[in-house]
N, C-alpha and C positions, 0 to 999 in steps of 0.2 A: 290547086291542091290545098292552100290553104283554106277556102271556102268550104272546103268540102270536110279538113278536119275542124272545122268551125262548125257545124253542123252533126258532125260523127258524136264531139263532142258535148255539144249540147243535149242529143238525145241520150249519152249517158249519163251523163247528171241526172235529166228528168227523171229516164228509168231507173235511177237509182234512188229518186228521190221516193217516189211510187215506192218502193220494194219496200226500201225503210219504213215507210208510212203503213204499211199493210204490216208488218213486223211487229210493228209496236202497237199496232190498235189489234192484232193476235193476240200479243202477249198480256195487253190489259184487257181482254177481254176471260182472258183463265187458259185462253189456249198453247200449250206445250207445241202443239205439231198442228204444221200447216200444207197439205194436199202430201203428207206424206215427208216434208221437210221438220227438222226442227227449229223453232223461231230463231235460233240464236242463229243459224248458218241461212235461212233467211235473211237476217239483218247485216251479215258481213257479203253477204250478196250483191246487198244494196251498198255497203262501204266501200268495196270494191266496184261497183259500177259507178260512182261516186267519185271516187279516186282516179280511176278513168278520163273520168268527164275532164276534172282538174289539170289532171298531165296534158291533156290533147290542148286545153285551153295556154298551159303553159309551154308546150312547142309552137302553136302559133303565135304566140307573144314573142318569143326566142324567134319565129322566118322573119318578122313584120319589118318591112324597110327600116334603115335609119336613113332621120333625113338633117 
């Protein structure tokens, strides 16, 4: 279980890292709206997937034996 939210984990980070990154090369690029989204809820997409990634990494920090 823990492996498995070790790696849930990880890929939300990434993809939240991505989201963000496309957000803000949107927004400096002049673009307001992205496939129909607005950047700003774009970029909290990515905070949120982000945020995610974080918790998962700090419940499996919280299972991990004490030795």
């Amino acid at each position: 279980m823990r492996m498995l939210l070790t790696w849930l984990s990880r890929f939300a980070g990434i993809v939240g890292v991505v989201v963000i990154a496309v957000a803000v090369v949107g927004r400096l690029a002049g673009a307001y709206w992205l496939h129909g989204f607005q950047v700003g809820t774009v970029l909290q997409g990515g905070m949120a997937s982000t945020l995610l990634g974080c918790l998962g990494y700090g419940a499996v920090l919280a299972e991990w034996p004490k030795s």
